[in-house]
PDB file of N, CA, C and O in Angstrom:
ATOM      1  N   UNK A   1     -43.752  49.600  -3.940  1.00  0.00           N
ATOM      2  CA  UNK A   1     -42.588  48.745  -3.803  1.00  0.00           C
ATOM      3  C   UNK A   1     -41.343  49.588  -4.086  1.00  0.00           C
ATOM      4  O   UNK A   1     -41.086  50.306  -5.052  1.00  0.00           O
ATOM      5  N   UNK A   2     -40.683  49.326  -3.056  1.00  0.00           N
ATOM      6  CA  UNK A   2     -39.154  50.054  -3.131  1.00  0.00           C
ATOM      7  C   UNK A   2     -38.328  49.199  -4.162  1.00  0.00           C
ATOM      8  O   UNK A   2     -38.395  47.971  -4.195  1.00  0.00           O
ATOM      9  N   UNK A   3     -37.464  50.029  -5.085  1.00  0.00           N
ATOM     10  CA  UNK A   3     -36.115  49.762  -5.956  1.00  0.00           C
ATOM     11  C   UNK A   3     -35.321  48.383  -5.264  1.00  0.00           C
ATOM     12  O   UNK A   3     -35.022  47.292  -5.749  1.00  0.00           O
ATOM     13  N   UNK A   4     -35.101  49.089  -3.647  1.00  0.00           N
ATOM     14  CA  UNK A   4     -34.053  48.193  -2.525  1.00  0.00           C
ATOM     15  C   UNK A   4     -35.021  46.708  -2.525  1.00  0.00           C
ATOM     16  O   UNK A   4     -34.562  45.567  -2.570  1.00  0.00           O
ATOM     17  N   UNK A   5     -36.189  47.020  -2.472  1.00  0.00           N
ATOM     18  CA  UNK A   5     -37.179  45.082  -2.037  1.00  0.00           C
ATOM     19  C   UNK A   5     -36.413  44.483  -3.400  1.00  0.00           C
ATOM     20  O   UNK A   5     -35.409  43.770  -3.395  1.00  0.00           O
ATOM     21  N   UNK A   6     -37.011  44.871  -4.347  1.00  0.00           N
ATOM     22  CA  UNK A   6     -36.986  44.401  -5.702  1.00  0.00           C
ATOM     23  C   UNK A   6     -35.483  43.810  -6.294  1.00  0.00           C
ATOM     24  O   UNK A   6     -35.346  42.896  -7.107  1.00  0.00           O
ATOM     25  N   UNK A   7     -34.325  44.668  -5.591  1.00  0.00           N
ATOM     26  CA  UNK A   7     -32.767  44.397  -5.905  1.00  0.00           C
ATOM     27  C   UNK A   7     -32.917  42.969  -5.118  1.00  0.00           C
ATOM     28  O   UNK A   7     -32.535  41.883  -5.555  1.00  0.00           O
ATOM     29  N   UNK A   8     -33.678  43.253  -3.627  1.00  0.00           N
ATOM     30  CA  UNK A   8     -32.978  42.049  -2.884  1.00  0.00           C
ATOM     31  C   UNK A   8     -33.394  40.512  -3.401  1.00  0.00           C
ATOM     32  O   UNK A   8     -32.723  39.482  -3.330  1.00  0.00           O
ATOM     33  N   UNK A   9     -34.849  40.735  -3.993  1.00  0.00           N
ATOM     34  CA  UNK A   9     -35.266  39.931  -4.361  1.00  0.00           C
ATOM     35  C   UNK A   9     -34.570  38.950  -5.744  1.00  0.00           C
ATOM     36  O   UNK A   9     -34.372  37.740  -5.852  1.00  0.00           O
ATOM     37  N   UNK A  10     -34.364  39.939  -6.545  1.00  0.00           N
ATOM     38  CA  UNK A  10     -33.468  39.129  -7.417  1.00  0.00           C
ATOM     39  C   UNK A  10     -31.926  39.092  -7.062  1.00  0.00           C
ATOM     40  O   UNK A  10     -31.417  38.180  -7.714  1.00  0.00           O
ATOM     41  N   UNK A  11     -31.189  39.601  -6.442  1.00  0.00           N
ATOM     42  CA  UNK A  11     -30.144  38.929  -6.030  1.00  0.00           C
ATOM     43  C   UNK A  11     -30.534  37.936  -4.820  1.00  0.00           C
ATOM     44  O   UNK A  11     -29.725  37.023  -4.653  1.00  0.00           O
ATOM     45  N   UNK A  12     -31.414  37.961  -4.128  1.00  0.00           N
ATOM     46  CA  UNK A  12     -31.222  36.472  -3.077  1.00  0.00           C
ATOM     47  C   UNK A  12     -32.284  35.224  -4.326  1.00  0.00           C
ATOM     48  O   UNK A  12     -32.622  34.144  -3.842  1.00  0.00           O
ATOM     49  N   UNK A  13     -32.606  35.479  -5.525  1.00  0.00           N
ATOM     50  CA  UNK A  13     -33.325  34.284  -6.259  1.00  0.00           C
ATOM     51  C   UNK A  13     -31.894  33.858  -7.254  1.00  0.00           C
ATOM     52  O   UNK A  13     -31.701  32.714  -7.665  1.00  0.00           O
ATOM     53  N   UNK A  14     -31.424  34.455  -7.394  1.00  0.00           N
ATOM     54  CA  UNK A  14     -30.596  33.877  -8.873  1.00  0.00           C
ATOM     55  C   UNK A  14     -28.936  34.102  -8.273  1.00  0.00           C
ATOM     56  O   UNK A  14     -28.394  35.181  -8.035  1.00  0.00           O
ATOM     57  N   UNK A  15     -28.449  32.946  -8.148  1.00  0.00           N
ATOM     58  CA  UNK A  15     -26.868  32.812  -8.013  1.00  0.00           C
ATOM     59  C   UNK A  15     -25.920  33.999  -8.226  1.00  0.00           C
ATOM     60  O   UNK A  15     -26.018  34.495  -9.349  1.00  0.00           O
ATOM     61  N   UNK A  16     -24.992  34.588  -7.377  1.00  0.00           N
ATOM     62  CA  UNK A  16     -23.967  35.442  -7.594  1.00  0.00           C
ATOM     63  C   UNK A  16     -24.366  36.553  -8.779  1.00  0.00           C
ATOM     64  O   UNK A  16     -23.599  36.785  -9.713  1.00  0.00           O
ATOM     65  N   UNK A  17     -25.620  37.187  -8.630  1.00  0.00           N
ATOM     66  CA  UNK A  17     -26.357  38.111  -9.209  1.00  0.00           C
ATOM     67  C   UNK A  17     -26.100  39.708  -8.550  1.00  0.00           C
ATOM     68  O   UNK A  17     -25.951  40.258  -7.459  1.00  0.00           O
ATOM     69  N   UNK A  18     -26.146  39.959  -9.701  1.00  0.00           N
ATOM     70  CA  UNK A  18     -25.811  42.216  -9.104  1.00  0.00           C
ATOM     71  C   UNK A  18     -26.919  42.496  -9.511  1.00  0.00           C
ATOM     72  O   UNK A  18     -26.997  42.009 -10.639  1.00  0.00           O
ATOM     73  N   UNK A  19     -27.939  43.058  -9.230  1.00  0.00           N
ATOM     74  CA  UNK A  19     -28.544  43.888 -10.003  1.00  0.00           C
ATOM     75  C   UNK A  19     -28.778  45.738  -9.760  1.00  0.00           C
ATOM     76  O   UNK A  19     -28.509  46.400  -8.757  1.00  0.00           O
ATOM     77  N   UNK A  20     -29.213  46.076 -10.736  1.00  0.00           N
ATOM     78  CA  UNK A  20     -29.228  47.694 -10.732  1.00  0.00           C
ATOM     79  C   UNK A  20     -30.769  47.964 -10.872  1.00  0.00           C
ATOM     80  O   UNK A  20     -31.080  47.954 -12.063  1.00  0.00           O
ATOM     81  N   UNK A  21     -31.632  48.157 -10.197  1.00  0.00           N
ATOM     82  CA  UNK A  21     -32.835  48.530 -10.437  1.00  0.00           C
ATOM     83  C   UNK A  21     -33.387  50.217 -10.095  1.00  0.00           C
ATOM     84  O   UNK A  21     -33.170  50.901  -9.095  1.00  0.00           O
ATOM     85  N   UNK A  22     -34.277  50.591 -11.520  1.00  0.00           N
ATOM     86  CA  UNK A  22     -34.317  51.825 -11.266  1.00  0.00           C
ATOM     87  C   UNK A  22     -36.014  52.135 -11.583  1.00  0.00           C
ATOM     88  O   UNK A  22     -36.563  51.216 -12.190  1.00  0.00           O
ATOM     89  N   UNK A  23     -36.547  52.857 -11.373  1.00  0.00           N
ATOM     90  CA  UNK A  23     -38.236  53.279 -11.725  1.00  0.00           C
ATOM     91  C   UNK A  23     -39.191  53.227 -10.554  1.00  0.00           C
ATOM     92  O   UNK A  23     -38.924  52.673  -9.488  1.00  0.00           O
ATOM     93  N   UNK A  24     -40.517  53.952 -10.879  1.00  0.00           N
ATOM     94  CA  UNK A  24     -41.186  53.788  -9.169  1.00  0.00           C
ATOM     95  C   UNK A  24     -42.364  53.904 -10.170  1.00  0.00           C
ATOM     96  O   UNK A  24     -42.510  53.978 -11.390  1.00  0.00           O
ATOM     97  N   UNK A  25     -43.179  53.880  -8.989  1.00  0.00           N
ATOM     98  CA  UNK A  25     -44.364  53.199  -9.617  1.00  0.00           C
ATOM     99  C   UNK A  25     -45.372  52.409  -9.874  1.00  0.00           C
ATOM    100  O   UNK A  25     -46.582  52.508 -10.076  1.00  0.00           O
ATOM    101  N   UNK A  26     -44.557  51.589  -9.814  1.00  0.00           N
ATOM    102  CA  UNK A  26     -44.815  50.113 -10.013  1.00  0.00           C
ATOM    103  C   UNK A  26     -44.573  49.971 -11.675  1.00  0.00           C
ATOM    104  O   UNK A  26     -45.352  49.338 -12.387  1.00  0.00           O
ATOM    105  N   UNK A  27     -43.418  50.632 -12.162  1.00  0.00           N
ATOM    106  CA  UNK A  27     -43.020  50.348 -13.282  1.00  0.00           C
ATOM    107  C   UNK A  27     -41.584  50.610 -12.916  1.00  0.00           C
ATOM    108  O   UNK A  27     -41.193  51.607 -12.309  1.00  0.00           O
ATOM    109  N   UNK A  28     -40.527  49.202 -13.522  1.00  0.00           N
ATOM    110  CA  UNK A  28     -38.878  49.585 -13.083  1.00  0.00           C
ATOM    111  C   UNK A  28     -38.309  48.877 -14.132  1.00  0.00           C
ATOM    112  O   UNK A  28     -38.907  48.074 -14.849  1.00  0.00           O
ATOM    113  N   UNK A  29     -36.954  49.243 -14.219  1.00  0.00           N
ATOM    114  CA  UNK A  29     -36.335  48.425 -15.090  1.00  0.00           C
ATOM    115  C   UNK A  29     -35.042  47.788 -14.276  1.00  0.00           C
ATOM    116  O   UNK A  29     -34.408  48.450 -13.455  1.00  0.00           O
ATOM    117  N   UNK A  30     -34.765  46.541 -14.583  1.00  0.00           N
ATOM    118  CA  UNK A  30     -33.584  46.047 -13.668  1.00  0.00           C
ATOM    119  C   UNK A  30     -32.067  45.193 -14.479  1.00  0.00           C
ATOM    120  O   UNK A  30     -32.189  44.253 -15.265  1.00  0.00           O
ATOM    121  N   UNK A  31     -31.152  45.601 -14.189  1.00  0.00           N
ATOM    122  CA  UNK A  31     -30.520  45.405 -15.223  1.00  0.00           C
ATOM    123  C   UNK A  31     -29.647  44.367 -14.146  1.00  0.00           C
ATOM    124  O   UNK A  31     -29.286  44.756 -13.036  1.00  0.00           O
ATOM    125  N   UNK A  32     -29.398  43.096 -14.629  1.00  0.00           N
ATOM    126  CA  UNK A  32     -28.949  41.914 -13.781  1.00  0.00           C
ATOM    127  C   UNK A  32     -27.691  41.202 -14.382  1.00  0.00           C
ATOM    128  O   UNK A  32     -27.766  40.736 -15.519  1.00  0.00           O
ATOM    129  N   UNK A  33     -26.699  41.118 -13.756  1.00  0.00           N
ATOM    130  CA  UNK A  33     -25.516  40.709 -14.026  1.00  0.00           C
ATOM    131  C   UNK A  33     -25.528  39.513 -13.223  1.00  0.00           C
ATOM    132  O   UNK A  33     -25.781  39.670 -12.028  1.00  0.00           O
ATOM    133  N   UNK A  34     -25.278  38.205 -13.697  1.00  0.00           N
ATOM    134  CA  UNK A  34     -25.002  37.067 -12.942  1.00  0.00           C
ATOM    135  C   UNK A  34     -24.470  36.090 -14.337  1.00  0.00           C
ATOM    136  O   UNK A  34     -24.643  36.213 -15.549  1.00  0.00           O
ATOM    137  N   UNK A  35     -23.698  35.014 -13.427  1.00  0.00           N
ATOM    138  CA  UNK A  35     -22.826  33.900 -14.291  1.00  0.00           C
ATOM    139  C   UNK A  35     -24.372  32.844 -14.319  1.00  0.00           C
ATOM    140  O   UNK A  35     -24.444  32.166 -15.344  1.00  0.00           O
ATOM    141  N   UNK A  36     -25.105  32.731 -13.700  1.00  0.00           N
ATOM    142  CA  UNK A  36     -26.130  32.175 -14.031  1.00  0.00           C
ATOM    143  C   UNK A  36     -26.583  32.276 -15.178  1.00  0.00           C
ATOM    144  O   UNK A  36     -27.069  31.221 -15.587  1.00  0.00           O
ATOM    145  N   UNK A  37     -26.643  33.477 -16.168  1.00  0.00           N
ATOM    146  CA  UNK A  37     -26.766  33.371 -17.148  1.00  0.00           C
ATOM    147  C   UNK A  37     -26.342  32.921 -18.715  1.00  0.00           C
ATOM    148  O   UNK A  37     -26.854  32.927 -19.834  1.00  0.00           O
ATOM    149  N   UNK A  38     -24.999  32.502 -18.034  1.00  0.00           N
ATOM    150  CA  UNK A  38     -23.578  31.744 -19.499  1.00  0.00           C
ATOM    151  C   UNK A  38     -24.398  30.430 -20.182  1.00  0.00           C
ATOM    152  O   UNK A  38     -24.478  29.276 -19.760  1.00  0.00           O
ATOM    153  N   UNK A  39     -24.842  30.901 -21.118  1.00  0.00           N
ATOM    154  CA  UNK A  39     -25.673  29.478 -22.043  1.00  0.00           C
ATOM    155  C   UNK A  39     -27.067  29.453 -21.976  1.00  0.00           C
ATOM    156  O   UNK A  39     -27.704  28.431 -22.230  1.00  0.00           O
ATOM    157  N   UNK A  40     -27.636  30.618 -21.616  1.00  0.00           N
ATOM    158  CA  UNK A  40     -29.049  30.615 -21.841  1.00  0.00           C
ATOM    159  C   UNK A  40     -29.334  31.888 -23.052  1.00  0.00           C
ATOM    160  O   UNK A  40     -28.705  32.882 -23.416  1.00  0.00           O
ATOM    161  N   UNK A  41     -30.554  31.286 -23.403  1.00  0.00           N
ATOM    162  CA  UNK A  41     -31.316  32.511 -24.128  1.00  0.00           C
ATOM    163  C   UNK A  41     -31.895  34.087 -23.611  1.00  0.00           C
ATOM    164  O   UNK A  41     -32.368  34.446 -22.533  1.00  0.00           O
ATOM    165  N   UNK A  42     -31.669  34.719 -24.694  1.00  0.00           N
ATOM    166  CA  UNK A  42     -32.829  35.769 -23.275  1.00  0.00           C
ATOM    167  C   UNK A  42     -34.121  35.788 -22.787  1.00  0.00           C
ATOM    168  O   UNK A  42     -34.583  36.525 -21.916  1.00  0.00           O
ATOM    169  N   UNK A  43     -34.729  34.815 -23.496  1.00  0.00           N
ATOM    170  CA  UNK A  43     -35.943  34.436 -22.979  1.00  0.00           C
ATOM    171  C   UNK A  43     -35.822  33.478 -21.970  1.00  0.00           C
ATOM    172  O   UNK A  43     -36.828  33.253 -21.298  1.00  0.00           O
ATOM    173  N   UNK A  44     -34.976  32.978 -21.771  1.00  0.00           N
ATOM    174  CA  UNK A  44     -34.907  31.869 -20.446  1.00  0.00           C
ATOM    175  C   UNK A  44     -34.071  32.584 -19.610  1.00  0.00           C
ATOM    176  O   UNK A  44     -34.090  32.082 -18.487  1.00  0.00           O
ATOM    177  N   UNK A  45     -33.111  33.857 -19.709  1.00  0.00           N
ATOM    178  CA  UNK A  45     -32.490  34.798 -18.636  1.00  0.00           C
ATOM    179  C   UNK A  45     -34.059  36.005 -18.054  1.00  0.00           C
ATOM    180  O   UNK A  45     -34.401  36.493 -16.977  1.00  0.00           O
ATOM    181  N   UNK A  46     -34.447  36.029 -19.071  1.00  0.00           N
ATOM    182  CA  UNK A  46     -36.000  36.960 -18.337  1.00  0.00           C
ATOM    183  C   UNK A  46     -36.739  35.816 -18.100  1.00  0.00           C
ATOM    184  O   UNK A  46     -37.850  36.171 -17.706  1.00  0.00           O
ATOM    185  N   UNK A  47     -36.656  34.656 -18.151  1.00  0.00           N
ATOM    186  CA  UNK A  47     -37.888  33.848 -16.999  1.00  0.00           C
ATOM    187  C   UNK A  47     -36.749  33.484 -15.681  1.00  0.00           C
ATOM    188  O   UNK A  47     -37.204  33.003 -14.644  1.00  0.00           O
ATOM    189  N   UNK A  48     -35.615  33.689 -15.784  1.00  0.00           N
ATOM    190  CA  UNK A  48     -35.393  33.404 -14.398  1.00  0.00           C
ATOM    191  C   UNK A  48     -35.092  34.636 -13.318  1.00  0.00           C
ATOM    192  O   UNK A  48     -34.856  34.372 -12.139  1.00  0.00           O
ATOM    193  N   UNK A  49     -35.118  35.948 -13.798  1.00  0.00           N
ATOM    194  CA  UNK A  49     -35.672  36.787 -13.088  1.00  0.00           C
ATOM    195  C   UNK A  49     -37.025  37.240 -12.525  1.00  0.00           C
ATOM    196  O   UNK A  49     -37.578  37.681 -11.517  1.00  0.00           O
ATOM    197  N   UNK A  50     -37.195  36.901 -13.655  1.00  0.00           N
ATOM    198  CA  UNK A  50     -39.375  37.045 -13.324  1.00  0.00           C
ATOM    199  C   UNK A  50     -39.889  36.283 -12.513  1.00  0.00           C
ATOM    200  O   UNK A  50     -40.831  36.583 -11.780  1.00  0.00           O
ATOM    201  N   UNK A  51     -39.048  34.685 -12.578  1.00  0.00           N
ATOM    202  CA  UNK A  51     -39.498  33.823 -11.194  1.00  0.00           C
ATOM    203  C   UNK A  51     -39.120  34.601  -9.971  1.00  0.00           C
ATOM    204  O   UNK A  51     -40.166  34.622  -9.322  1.00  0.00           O
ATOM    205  N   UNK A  52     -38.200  35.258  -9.290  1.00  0.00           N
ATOM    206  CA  UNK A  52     -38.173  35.762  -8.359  1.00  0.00           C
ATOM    207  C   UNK A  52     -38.686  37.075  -7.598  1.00  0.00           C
ATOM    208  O   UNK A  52     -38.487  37.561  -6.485  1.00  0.00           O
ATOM    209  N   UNK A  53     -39.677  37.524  -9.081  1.00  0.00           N
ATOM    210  CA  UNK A  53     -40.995  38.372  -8.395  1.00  0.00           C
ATOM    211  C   UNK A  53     -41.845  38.359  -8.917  1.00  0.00           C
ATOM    212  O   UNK A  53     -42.348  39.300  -9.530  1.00  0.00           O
ATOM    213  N   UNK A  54     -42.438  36.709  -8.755  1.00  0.00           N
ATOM    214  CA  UNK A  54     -43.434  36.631  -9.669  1.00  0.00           C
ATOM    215  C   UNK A  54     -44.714  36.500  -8.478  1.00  0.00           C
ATOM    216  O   UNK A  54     -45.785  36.166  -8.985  1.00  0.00           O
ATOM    217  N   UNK A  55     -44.735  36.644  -7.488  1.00  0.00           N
ATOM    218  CA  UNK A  55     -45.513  37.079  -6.261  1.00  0.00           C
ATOM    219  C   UNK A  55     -46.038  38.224  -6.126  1.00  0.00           C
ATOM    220  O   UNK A  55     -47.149  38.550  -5.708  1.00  0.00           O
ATOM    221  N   UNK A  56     -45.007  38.939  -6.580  1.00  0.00           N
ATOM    222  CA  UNK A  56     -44.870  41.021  -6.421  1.00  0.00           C
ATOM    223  C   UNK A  56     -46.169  41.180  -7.652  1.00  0.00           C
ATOM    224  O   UNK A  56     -47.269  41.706  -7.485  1.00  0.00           O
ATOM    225  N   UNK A  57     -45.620  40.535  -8.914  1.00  0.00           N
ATOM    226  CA  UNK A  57     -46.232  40.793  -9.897  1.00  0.00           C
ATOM    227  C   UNK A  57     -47.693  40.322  -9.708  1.00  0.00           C
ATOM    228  O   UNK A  57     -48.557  41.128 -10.052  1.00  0.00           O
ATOM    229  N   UNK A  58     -48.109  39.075  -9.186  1.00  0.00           N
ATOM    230  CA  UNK A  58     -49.268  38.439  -9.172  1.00  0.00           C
ATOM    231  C   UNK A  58     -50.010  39.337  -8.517  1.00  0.00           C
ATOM    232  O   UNK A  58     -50.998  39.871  -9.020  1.00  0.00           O
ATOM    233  N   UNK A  59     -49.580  39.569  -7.333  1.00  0.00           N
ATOM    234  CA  UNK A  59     -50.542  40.729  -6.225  1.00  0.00           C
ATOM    235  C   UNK A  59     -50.417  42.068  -7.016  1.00  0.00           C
ATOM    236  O   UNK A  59     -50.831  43.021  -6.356  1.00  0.00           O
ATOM    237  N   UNK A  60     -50.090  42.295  -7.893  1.00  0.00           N
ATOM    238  CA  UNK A  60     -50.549  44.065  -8.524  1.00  0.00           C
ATOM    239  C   UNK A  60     -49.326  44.704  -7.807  1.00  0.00           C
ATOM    240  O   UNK A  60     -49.243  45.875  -8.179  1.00  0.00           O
ATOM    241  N   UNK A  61     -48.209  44.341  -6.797  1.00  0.00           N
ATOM    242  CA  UNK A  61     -47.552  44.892  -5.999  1.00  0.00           C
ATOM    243  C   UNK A  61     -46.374  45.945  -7.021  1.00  0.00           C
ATOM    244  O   UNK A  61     -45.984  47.111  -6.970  1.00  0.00           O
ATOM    245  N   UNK A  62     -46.142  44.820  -7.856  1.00  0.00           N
ATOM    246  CA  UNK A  62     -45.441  45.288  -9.079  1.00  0.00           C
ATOM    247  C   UNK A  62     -45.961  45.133 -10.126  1.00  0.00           C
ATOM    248  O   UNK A  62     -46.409  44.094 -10.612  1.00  0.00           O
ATOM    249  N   UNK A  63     -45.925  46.527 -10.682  1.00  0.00           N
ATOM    250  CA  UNK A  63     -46.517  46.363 -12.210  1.00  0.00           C
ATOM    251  C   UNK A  63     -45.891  46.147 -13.694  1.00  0.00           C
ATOM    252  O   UNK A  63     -46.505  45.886 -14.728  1.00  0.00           O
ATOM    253  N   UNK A  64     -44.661  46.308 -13.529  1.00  0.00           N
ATOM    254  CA  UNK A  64     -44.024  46.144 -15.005  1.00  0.00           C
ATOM    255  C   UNK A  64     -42.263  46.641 -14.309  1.00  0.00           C
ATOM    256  O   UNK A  64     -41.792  47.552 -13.628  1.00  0.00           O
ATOM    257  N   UNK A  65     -41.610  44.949 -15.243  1.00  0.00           N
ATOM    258  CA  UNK A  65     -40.492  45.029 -15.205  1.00  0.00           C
ATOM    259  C   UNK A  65     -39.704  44.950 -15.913  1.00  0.00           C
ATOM    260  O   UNK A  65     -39.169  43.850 -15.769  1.00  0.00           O
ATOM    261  N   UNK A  66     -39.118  45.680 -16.913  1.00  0.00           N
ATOM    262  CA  UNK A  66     -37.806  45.761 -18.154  1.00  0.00           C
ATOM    263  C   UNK A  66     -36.738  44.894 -17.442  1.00  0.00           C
ATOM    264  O   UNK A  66     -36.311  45.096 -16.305  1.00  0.00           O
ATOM    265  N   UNK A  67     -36.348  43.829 -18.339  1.00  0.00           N
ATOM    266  CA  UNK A  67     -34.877  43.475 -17.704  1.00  0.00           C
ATOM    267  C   UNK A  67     -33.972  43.316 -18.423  1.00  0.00           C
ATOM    268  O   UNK A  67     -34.176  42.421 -19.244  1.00  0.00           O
ATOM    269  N   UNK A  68     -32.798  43.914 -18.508  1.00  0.00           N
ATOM    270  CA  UNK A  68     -31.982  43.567 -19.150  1.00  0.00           C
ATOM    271  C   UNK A  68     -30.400  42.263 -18.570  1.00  0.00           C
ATOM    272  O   UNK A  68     -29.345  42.555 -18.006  1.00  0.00           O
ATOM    273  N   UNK A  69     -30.669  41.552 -18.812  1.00  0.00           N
ATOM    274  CA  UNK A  69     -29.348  39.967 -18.263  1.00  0.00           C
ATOM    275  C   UNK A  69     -28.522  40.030 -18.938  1.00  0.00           C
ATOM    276  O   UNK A  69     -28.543  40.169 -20.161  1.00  0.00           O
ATOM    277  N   UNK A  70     -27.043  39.871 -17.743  1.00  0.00           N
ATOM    278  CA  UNK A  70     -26.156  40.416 -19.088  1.00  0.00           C
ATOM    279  C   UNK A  70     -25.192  38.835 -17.928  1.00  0.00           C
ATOM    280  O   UNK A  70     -25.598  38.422 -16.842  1.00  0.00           O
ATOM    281  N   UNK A  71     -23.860  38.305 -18.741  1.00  0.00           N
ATOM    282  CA  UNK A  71     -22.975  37.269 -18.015  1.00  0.00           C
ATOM    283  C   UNK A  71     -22.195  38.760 -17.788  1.00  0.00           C
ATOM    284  O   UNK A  71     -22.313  39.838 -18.369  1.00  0.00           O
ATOM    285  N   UNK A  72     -21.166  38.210 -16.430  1.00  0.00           N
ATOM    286  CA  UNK A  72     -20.187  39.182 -16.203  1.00  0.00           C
ATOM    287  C   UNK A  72     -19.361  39.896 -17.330  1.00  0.00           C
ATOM    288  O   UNK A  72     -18.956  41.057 -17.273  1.00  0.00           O
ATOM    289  N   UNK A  73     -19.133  38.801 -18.614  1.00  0.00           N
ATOM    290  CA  UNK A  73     -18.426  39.133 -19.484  1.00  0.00           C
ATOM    291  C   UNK A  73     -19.003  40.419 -20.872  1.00  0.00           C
ATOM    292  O   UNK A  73     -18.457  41.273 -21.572  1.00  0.00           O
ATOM    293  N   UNK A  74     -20.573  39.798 -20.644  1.00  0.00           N
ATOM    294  CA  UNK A  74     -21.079  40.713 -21.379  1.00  0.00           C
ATOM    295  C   UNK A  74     -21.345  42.135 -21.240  1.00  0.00           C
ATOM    296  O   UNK A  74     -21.390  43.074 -22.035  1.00  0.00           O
ATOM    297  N   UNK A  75     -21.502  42.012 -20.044  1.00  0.00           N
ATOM    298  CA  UNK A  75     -21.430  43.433 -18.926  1.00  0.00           C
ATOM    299  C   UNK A  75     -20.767  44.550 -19.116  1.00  0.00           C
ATOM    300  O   UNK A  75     -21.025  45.753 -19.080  1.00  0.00           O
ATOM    301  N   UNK A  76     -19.256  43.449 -19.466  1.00  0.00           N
ATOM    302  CA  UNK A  76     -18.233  44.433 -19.029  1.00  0.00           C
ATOM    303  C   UNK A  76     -18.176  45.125 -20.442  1.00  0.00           C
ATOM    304  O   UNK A  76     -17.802  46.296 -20.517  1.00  0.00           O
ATOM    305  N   UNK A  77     -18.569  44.364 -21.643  1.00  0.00           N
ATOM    306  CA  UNK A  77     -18.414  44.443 -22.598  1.00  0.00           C
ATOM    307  C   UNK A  77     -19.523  45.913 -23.191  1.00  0.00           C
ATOM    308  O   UNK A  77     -19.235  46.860 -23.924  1.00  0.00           O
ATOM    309  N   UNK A  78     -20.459  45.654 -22.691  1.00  0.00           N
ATOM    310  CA  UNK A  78     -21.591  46.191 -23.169  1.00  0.00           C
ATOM    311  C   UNK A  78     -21.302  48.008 -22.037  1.00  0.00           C
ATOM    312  O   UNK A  78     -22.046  48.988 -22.077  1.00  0.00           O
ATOM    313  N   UNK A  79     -20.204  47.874 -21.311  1.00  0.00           N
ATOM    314  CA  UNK A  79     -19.758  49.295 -20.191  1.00  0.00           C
ATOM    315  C   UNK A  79     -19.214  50.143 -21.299  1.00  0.00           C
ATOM    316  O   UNK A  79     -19.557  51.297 -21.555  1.00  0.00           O
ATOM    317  N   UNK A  80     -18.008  49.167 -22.140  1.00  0.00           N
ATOM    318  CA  UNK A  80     -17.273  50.483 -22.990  1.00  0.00           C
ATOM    319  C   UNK A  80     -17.696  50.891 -24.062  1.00  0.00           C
ATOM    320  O   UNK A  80     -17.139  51.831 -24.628  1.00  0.00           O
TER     321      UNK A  80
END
């Protein structure tokens, strides 16, 4: 599985989402910026990425995904 499947996948699952995905393998880490995330936990910001490759994952296609969810604000915060 390509970096590019895996980006598209979580930006076309989760609202006005960026993500940065990096690793091969079938091990990646993806670091996801979306307003979807303002008022959730990080355990409920990593289940709503994981729903959108949770197909990849089931079939062995993908094997392991680090995510880090950040709101736009935290993002910017967490840059400097």
């Amino acid at each position: 599985m390509e970096t590019s499947e895996i980006k598209k996948l979580i930006e076309g699952g989760i609202a006005n989402a960026e993500a940065i995905v990096t690793g091969d393998g079938g091990k990646y880490e993806a670091t996801v910026i979306s307003t979807a995330f303002e008022g959730l936990s990080m355990l409920k910001e990593h289940q709503l990425v994981y729903k959108t490759v949770d197909a990849q994952i089931a079939s062995g296609e993908l094997h392991a995904l680090t995510i880090k969810a950040y709101t736009p604000e935290e993002w910017e915060q967490n840059k400097s």
